[in-house]
C-alpha positions as CSV (number, residue, x, y, z in Angstrom):
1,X,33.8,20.3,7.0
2,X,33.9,18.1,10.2
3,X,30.2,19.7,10.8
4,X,29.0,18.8,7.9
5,X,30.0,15.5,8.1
6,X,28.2,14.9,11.1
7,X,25.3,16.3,10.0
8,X,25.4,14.1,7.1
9,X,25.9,10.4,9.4
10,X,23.2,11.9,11.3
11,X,20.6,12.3,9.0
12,X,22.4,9.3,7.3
13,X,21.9,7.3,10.3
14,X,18.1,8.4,10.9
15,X,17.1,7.4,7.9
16,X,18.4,3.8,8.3
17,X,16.3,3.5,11.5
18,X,13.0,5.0,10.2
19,X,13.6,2.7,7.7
20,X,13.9,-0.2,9.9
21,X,11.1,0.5,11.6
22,X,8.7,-1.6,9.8
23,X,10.9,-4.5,9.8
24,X,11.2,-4.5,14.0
25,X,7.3,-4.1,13.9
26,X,5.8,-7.3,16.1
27,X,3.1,-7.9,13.6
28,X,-0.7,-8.2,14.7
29,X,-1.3,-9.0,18.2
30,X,-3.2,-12.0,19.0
31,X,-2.8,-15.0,20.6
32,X,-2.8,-17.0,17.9
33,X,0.4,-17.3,16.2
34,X,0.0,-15.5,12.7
35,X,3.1,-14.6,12.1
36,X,4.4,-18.4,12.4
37,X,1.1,-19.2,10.5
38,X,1.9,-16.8,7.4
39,X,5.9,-17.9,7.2
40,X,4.4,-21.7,6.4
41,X,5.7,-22.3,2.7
42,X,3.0,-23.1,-0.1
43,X,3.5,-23.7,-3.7
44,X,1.5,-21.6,-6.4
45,X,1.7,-20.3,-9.3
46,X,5.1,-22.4,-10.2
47,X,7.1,-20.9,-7.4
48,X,7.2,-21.5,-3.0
49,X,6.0,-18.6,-1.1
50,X,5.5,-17.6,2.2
51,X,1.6,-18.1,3.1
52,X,2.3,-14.3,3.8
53,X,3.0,-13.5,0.4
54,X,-0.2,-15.1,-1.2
55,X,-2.3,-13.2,1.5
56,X,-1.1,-10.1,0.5
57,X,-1.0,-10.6,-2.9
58,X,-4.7,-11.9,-2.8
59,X,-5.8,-8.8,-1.0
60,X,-4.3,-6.3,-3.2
61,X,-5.9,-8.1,-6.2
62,X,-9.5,-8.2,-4.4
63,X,-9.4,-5.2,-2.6
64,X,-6.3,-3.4,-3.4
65,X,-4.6,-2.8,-0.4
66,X,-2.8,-5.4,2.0
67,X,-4.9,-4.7,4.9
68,X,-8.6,-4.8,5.3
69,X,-10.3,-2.5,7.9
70,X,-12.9,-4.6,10.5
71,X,-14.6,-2.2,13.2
72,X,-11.9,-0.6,15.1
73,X,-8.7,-2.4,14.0
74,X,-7.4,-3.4,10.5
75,X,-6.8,-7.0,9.5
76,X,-3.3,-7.7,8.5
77,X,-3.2,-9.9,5.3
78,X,-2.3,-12.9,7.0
79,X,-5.2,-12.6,10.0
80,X,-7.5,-12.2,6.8
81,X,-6.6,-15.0,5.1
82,X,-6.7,-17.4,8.2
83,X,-10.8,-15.9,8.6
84,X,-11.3,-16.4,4.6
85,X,-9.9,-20.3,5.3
86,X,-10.6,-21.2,8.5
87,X,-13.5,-18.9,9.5
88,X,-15.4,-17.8,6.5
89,X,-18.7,-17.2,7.9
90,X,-17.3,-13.8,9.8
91,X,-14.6,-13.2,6.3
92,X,-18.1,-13.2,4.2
93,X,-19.1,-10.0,6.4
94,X,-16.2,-7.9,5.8
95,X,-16.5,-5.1,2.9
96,X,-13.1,-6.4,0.8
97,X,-14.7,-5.8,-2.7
98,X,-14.4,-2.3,-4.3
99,X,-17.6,-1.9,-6.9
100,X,-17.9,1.6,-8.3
101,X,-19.7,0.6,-11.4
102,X,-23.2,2.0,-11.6
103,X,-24.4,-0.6,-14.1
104,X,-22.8,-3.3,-11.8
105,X,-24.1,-2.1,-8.8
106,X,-27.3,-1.9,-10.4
107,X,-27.3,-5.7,-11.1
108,X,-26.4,-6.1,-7.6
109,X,-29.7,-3.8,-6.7
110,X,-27.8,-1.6,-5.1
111,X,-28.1,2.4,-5.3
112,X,-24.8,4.0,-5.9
113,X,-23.9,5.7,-3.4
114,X,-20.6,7.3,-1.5
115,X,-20.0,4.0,-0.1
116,X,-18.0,1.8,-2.3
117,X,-16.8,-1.7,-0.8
118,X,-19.4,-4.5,0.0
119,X,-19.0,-7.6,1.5
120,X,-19.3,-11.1,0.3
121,X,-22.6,-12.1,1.5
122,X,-24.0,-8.7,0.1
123,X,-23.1,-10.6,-3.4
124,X,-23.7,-14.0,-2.9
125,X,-27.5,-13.9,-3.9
126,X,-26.2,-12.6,-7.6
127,X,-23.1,-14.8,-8.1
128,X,-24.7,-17.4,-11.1
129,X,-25.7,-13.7,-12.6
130,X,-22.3,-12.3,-12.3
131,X,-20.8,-15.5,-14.0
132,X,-23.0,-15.6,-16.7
133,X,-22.1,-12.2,-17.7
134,X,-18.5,-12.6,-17.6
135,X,-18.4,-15.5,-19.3
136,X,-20.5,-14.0,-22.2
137,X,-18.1,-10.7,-21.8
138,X,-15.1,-12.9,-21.7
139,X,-16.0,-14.7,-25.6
140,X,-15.3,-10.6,-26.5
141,X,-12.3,-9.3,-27.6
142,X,-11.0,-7.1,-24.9
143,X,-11.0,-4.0,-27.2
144,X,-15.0,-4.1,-28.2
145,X,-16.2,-5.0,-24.4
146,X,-17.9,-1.7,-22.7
147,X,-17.3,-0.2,-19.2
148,X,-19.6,-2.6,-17.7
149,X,-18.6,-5.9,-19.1
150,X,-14.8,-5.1,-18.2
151,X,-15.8,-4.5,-14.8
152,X,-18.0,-7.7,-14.2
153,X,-15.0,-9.8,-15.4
154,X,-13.3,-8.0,-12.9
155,X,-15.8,-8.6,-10.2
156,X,-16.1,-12.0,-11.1
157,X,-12.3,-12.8,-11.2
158,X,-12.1,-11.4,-7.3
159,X,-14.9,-13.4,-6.3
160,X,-13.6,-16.5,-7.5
161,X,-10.2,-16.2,-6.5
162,X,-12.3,-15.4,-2.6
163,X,-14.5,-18.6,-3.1
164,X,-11.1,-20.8,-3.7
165,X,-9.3,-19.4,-1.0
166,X,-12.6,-20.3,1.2
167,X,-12.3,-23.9,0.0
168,X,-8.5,-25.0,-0.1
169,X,-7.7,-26.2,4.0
170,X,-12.1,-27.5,4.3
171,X,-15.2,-27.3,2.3
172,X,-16.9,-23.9,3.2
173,X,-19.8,-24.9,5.3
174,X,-17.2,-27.7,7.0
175,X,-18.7,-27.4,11.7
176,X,-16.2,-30.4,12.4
177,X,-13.0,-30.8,9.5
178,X,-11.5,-32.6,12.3
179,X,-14.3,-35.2,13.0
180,X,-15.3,-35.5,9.0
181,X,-11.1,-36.4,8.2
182,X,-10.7,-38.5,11.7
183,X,-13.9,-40.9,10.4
184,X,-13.2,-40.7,6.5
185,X,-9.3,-42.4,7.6
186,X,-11.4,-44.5,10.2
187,X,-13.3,-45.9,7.2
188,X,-10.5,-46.1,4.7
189,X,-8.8,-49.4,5.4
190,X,-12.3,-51.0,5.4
191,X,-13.3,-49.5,2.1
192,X,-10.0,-50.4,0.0
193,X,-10.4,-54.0,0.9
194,X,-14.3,-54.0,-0.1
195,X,-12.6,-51.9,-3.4
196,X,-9.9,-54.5,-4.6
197,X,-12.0,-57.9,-3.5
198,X,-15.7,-56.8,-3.6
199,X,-16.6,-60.7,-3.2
200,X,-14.5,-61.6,-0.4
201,X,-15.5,-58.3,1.6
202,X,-17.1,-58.6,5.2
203,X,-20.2,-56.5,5.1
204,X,-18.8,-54.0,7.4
205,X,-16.2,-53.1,4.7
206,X,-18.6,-53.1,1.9
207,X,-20.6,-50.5,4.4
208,X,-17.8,-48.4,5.0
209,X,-17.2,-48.2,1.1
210,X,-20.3,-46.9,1.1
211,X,-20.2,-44.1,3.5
212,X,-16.6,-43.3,2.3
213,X,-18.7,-42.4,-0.9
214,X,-20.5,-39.4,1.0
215,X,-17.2,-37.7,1.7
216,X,-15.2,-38.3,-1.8
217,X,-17.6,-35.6,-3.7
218,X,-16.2,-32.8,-1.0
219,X,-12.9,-33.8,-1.0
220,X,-12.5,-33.9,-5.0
221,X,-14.3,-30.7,-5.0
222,X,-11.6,-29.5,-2.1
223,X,-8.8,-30.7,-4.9
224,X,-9.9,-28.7,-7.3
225,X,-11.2,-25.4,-6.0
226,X,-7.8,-25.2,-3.7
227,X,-6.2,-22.0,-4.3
228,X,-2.9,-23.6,-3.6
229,X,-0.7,-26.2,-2.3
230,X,0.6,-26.7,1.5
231,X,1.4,-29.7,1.7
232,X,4.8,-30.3,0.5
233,X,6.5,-33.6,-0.9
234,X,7.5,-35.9,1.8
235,X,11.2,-37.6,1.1
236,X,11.7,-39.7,-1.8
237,X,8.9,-37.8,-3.5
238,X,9.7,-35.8,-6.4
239,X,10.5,-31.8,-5.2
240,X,7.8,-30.4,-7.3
241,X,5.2,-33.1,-5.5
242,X,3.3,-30.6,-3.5
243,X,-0.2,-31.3,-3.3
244,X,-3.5,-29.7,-1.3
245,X,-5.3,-30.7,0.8
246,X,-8.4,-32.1,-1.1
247,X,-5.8,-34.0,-3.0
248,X,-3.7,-35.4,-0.4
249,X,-6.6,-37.0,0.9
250,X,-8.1,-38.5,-2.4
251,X,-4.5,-40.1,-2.9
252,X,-3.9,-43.7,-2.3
253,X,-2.4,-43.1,1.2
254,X,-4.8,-40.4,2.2
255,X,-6.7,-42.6,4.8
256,X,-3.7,-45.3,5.6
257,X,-0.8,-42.9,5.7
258,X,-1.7,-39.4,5.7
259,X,0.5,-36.5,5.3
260,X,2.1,-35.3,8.2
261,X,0.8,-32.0,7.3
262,X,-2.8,-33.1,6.8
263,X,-3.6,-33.7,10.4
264,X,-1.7,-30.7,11.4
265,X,-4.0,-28.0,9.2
266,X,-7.2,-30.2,9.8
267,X,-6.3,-29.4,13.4
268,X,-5.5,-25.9,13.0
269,X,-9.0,-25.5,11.7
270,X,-10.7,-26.8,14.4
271,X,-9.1,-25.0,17.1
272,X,-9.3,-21.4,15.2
273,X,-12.9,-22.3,14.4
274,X,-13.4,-23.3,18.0
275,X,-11.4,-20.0,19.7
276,X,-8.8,-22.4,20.9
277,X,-5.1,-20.5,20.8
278,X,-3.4,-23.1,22.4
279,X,-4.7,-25.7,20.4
280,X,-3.8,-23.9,16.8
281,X,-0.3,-23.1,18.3
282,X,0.3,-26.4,19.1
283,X,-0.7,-28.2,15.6
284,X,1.3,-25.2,14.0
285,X,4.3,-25.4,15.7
286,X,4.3,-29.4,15.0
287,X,3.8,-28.6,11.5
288,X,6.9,-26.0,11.5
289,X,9.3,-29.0,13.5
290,X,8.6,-31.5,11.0
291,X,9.3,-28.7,8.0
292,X,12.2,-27.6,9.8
293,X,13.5,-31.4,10.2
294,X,12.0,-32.8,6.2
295,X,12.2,-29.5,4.1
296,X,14.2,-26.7,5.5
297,X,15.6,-24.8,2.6
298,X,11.7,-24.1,1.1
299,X,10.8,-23.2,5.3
300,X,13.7,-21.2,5.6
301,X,12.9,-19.5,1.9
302,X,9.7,-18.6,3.1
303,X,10.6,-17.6,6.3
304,X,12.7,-14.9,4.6
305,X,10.5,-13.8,2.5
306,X,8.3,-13.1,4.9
307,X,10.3,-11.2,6.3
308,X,11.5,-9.0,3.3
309,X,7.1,-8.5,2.8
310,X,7.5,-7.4,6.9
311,X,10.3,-4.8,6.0
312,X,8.8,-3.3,2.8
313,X,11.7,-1.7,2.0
314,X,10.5,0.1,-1.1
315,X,7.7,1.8,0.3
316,X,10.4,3.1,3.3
317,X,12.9,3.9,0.3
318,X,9.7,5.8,-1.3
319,X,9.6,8.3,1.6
320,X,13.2,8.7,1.8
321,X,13.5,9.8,-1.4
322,X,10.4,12.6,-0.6
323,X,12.4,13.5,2.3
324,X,15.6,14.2,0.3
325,X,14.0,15.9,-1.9
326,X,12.6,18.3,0.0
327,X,15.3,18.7,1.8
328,X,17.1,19.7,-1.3
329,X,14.6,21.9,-2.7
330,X,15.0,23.6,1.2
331,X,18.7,24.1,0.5
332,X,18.3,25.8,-2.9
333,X,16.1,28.0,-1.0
334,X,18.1,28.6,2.3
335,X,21.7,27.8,1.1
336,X,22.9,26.4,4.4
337,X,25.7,23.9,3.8
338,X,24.1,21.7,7.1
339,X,20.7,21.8,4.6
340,X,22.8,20.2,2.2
341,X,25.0,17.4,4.1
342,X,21.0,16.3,5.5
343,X,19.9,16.0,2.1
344,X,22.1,14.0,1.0
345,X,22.4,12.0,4.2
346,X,18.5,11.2,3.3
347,X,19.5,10.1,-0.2
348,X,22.5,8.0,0.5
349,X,19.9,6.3,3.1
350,X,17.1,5.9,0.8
351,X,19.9,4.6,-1.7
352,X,21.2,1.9,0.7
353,X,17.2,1.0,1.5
354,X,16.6,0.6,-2.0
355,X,19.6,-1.5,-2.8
356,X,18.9,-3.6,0.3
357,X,15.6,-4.4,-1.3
358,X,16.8,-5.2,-4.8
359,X,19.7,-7.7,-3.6
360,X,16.9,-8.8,-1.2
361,X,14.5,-9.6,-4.3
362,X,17.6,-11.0,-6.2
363,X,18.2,-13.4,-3.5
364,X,14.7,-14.8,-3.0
365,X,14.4,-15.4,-6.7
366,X,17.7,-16.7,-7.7
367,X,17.8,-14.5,-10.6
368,X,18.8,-10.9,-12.1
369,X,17.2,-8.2,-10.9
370,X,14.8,-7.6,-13.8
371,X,12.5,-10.4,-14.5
372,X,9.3,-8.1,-15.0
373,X,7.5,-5.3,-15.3
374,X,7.6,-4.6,-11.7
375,X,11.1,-5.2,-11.3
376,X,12.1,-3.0,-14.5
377,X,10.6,-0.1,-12.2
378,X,12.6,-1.3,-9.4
379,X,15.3,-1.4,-10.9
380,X,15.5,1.8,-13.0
381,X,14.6,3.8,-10.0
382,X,17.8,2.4,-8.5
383,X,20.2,3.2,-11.4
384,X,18.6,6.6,-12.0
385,X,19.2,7.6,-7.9
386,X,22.6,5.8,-8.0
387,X,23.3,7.8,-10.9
388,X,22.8,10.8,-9.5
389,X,24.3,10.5,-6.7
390,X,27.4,9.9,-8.2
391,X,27.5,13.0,-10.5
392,X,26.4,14.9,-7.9
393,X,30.0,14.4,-6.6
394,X,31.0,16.1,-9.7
395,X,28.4,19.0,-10.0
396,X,27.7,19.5,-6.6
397,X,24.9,21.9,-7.3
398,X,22.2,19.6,-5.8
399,X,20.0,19.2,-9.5
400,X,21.7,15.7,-10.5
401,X,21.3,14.4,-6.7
402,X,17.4,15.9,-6.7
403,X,17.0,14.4,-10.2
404,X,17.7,10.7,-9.1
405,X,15.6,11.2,-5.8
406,X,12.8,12.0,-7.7
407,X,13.0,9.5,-10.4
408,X,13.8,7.0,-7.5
409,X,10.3,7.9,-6.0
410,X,8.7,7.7,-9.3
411,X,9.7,4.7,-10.6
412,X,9.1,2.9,-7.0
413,X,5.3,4.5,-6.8
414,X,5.3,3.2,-10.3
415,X,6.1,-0.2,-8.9
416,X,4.0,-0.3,-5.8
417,X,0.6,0.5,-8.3
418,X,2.0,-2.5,-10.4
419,X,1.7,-4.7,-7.4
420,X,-1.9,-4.1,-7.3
421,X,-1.4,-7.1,-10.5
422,X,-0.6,-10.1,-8.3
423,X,2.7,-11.5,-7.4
424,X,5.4,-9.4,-8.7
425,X,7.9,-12.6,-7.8
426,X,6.0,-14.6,-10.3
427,X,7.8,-17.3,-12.1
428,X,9.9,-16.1,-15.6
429,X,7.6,-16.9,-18.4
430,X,9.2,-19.3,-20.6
431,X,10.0,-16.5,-23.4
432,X,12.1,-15.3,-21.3
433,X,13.5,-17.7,-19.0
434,X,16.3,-19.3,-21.6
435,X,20.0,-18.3,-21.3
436,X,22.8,-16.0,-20.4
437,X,22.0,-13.0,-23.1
438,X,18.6,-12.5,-22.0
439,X,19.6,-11.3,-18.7
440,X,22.4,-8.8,-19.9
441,X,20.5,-7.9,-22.2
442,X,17.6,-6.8,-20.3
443,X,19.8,-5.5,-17.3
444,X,21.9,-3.2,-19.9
445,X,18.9,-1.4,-21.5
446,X,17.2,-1.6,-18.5
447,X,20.3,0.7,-17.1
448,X,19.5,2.5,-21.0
449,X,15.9,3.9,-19.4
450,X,16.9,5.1,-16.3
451,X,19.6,7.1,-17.5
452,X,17.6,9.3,-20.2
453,X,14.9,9.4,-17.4
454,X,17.9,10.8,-15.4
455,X,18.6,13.4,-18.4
456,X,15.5,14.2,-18.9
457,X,14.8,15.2,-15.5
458,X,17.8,17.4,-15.5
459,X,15.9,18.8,-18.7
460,X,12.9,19.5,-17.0
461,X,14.9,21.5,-13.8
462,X,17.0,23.7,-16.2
463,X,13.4,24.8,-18.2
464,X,12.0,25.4,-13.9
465,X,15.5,27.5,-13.7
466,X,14.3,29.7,-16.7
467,X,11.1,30.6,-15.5
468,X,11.9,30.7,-11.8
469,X,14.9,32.3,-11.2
470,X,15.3,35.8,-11.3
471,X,19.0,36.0,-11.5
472,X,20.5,33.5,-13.6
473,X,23.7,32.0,-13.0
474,X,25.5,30.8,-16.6
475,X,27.9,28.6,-14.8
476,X,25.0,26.5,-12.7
477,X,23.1,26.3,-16.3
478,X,26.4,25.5,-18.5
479,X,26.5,22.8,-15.7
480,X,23.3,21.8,-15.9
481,X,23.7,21.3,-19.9
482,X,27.4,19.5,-19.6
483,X,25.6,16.6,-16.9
484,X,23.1,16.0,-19.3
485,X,25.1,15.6,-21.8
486,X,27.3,13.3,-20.0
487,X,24.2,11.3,-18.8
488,X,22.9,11.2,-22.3
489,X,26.2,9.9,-23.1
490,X,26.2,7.0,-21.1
491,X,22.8,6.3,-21.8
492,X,23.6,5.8,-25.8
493,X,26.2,3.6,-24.9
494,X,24.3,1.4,-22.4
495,X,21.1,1.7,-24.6
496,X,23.0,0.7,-27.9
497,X,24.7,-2.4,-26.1
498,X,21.7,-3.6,-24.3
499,X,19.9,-3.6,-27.9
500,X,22.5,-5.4,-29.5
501,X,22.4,-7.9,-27.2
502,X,18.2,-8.2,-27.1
503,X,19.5,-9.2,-31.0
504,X,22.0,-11.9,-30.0
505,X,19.3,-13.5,-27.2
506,X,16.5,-13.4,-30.2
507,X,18.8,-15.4,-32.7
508,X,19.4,-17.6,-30.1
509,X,15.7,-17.7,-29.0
510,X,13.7,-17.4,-31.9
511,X,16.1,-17.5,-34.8
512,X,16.5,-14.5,-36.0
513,X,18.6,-11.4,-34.9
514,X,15.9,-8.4,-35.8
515,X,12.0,-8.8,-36.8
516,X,10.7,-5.1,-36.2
517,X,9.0,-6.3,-33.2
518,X,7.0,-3.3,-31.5
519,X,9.4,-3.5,-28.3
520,X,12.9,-4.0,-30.2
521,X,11.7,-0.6,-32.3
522,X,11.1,0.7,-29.2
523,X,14.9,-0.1,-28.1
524,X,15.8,1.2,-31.4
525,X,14.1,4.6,-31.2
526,X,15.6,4.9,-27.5
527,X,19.4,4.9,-29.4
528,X,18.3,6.6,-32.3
529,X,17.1,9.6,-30.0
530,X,20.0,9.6,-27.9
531,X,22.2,9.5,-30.5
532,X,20.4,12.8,-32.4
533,X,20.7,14.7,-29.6
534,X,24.5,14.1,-29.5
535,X,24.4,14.9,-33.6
536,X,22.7,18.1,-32.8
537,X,24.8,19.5,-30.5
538,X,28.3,17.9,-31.9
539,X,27.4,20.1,-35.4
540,X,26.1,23.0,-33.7
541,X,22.1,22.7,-34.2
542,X,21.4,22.7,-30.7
543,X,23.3,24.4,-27.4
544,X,22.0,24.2,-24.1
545,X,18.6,24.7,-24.7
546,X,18.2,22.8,-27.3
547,X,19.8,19.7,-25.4
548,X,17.4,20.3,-22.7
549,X,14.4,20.0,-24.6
550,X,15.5,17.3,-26.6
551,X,15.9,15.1,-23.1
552,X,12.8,15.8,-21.9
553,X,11.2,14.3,-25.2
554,X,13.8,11.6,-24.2
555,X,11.5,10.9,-21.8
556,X,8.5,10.5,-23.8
557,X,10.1,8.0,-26.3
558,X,11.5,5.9,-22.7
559,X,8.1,5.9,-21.7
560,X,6.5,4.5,-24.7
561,X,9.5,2.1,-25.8
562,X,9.3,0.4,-21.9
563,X,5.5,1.2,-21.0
564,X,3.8,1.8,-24.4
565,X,4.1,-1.1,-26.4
566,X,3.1,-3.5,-24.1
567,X,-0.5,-1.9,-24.3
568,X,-0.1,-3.0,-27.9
569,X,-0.6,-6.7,-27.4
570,X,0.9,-7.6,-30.5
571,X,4.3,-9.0,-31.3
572,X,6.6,-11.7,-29.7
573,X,7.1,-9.4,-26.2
574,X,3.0,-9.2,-25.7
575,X,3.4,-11.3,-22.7
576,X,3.5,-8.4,-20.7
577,X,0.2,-6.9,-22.4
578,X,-1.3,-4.3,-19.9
579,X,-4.0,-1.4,-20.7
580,X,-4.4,0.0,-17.1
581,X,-1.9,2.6,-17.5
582,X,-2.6,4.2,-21.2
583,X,-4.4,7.7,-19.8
584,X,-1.5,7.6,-17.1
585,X,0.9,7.5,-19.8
586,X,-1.5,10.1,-22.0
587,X,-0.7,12.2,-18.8
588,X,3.0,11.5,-18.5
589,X,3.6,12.4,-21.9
590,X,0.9,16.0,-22.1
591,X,3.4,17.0,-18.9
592,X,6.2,17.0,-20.9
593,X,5.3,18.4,-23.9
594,X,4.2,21.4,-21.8
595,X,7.6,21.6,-20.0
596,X,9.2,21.5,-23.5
597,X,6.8,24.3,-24.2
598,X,8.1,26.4,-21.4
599,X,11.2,26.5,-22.8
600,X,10.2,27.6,-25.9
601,X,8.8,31.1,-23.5
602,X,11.1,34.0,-22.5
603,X,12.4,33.5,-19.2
604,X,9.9,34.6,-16.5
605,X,7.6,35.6,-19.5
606,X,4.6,36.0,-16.8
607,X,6.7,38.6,-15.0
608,X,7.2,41.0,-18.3
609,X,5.0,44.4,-18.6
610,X,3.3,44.6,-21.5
611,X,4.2,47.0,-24.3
């Protein structure tokens, strides 16, 4: 026993540090300061982020992953995003837009060919064509619009959300942002007076109203194309006051009273323009004192989210989970107790990793743990590995603890393809940001999915028992069949309260307690298939096999219910509409509709000689 549980710290403790790993990483190495460049707090899309966070949400929606690959190294997010700002005439060369349509590359007079990522300035020459397709494409309803047009919408979405990311600190194009802002405030005194008393002004002012004229067209054009806001609102300014940089120079202090960030990023782009580290530092770390000093809760929010992006503690949780796995699959193979106590050493690790990234998310957001789709992956990977962890204290055959590491892997690959989206800490949609029932509500059926994924797992490893083992062992499958049960159990009851409480949110909400809404029959069907399956085997229709089955289709009708309906787009939950994963789905559900198959076969039917 001692041995084992030595074994088990160990292997508990190496997972902890190969998932801490990424989170004592330096970062890129440069002179610049990046990392103190990417922890700056911005505002957009409702909510403050790290600079970090928009980067590598940008990237993933342009090119899919959060680093881009430049000659021998790879650009983190961040280093990108300071070239696509600061220094686009080198971002415009690097290959950071995937095109695998034939019929778009052929607009693009390109061949198709094995290479598939192409580089802004390879583009450029076509962009009024690109946006006079997708516009035509986007007056189409999204069902009767072909392969071509649904990629060129695509294509065009990426390159505009590049071109405002070009334009939000200078005007692409900008050689000197420093000596265009430094004459523009030069000239702004002069220019308000020739503005309010056109006949008493000298001649010099009434000149430098003129020449402020040149520079007004680029800056309102800098307002609007911005991709966000850094510049947050300076004391006795209301908190949600944050403005760009186009726009903090078009306001009425601009030129007589600039913001102290202003200066600080004109600066900034000079120097990295100019190769100048020491310069750049030095307007940075100015910029980080005054936040510090005038805003430190949104520089100290950002700073730690930056920090939970560094860690990525789902994508370390992610190969735990492989790991334990494995480990278990080795031990069901080797039956060596030390096997075991490493297994579950891995889990309990990749448990902890995962819960350390939920609270972490929680924390950031100031809200419950599901606010999303992404974070309804999250979290039901977490319950379904907590879960079985937990009965595998009570049927320590390894199936319940193997169960919950792979839905724990599923549900968080699940979540990192979801990222691929945009921000997955995106503000609550207003639907759903309204009141205490809402957020029990979705947290109790949320727990509803990822325990009849947990049974339905267990399904699927009694039907690989069937067929795999040669001797079978009644008590491992009447234990097998009793968890399930007992899973299936608890999911009725979360699945039934968590439905009954979507009821009392939508009186509340919308005014009435039930309207056959797509996603609250999908809740409905969850219970309703649950509770059959207890029916069944409460008046003797179904014994262990029949349970088994009937939680693997348990699976299917969880899919649908969370995934399927919202490719409906129909209905009072169609704000989260999403087509991309119907064949993955078509594939989800084919898989387990063979298992259920299987178990319909004699056991080991492959091994029989024929008659």
């Amino acid at each position: 026993m001692r041995r084992s549980s030595g074994i088990f710290a160990a292997a508990f403790v190496s997972g902890l540090l190969f998932a801490s790993w990424p989170f004592f990483s330096r970062g890129p190495k440069s002179e610049f300061d990046v990392r103190g460049f990417s922890r700056l707090p911005l505002l957009e899309g409702g909510r403050i982020k790290p600079i970090d966070s928009f980067a590598r949400n940008s990237l993933l929606v342009i090119r899919g992953q959060q680093s881009l690959p430049v000659d021998a190294h790879r650009l983190s997010a961040s280093e990108w995003i300071l070239d696509a700002m600061l220094r686009p005439e080198a971002a415009d060369t690097y290959k950071a837009f995937v095109i695998d349509d034939p019929d778009v590359l052929g607009l693009l007079g390109m061949e198709r060919s094995t290479e598939r990522r192409f580089a802004y300035w390879q583009i450029e020459s076509k962009r009024e064509e690109i946006r006079g397709q997708a516009e035509r494409a986007n007056g189409l309803d999204s069902g009767r619009r072909s392969r071509f047009q649904t990629s060129i919408i695509n294509l065009d979405h990426r390159l505009e959300l590049y071109e405002r990311i070009k334009n939000t600190v200078m005007v692409s194009g900008s050689d000197d942002p420093v000596g265009e802002f430094e004459t523009f405030v030069k000239l702004a005194p002069g220019a308000l007076k020739a503005l309010h008393s056109p006949a008493k002004a000298a001649a010099a002012d009434r000149e430098a109203m003129k020449n402020l004229a040149k520079f007004i067209d680029r800056y309102r054009f800098l307002a609007q194309a911005s991709a966000f806001k850094p510049l947050p609102p300076r004391s006795g300014e209301n908190a949600d006051e944050w403005t760009s940089v186009g726009e903090s120079i078009l306001s009425p202090a601009g030129g007589l009273d600039p913001h102290p960030g202003l200066p600080a990023f004109v600066h900034m782009a000079k120097a990295y323009k100019n190769a100048d580290a020491a310069g750049f530092n030095d307007a940075l770390h100015g910029f980080e004192a005054w936040l510090s000093r005038e805003k430190p809760k949104a520089f100290s929010s950002a700073g730690s989210e930056e920090t939970f992006n560094r860690a990525q503690p789902f994508i370390s949780g992610m190969t735990l989970y492989v790991m334990a796995l494995l480990g278990f699959f080795a031990w069901w193979g080797a039956r060596r107790a030390w096997v075991r106590s490493i297994s579950m050493g891995l889990l309990c690790a990749a448990v902890l990793v995962h819960t350390l990234g939920l609270g972490a998310r929680v924390v950031l957001q100031g809200r419950p743990p599901v606010t999303n789709l992404y974070s309804s992956a999250v979290f039901v990977g977490w319950v379904a590995a907590l879960l079985g962890l937990f009965s595998e204290r009570i049927h320590k055959k390894g199936f319940a603890a193997a169960g919950g590491a792979l839905l724990g892997f599923c549900t968080l690959l699940v979540a990192h393809h979801l990222t691929h989206s945009g921000d997955t800490m995106e503000m609550m949609r207003a639907v759903l940001d309204s009141n205490f029932w809402l957020a029990t509500h979705v947290i109790t059926v949320t727990i509803g999915y990822a325990s009849t994924f947990l049974a339905g797992a267990l399904g699927i490893a009694w039907i690989a028992r069937l067929h795999l083992v040669k001797k079978h062992d009644a008590e491992t499958d009447k234990a097998l069949a009793s968890l399930a049960y007992g899973v299936i159990s608890f999911s009725l009851l979360f699945s039934f309260i968590g439905t009954v409480l979507g009821g009392i949110w939508a009186d509340q909400s919308w005014g009435r307690f039930w309207g056959w809404d797509p996603k609250e029959n999908g809740a409905l069907l969850i219970v309703l298939w649950n509770a059959s399956i207890l029916h069944a085997r409460w008046i003797g229709y179904v014994r262990e096999r029949g349970i088994m089955v009937m939680a693997v289709f348990g699976n299917i009708v969880t899919a649908m219910s969370w995934f399927g309906v919202n490719m409906l787009g129909v209905g009072l939950h169609s704000y989260g509409f999403m087509d991309q994963a119907f064949w993955w789905l078509i594939v989800f559900s084919a898989g387990h509709l063979a298992f259920m198959l299987l178990a319909l076969l004699p056991p080991r039917f492959w091994t029989r000689e024929p008659a």
